[in-house]
N, C-alpha and C positions, 0 to 999 in steps of 0.2 A: 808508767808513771804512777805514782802513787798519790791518791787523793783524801781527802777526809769530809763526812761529811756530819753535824751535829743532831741531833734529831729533836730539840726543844728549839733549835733557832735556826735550825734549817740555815746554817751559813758553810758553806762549801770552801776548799781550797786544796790546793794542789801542796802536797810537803814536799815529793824529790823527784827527780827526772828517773831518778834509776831505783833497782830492790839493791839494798846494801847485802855485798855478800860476805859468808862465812866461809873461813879455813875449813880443812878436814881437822884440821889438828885442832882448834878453836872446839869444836862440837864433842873432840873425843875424850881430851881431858878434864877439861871445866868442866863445873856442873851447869846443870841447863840452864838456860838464859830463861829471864822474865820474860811474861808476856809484855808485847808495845802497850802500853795504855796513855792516850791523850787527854788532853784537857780543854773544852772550847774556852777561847781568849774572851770572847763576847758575853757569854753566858754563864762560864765554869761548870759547864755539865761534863760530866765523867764518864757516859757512854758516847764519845766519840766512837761512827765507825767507820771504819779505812775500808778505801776500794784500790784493787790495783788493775791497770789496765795497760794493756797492750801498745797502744798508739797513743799520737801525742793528741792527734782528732777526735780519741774514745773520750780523753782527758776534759778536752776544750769543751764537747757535746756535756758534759756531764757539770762543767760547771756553768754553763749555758742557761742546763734546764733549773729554775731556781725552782719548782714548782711541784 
């Protein structure tokens, strides 16, 4: 699961159940893709930073702790 978290507002949220994948073909001829960059909805700070994790429990735990 992939998470986000904003670091001036401390507001957490879950973006997708799953990592979006790539073709082999997608990576060999285009040129490389941008980096993700988000935006927080709440605040509009621009250093959102993503966490991805494993379990949907890792997910739950992480938007639990607000702290």
């Amino acid at each position: 699961m992939i998470c986000a978290e904003c670091p001036r507002c401390r507001r957490r949220s879950i973006i997708s159940s799953e990592m979006p994948r790539l073709q082999p073909s997608e990576t060999e001829d285009d040129k490389a893709l941008p980096p993700i960059s988000l935006r927080c909805d709440l605040c509009g700070s621009k250093k959102v930073r993503i966490y991805n994790f494993t379990s949907p429990i890792e997910a739950v735990r992480f938007m639990a702790n607000r702290g």
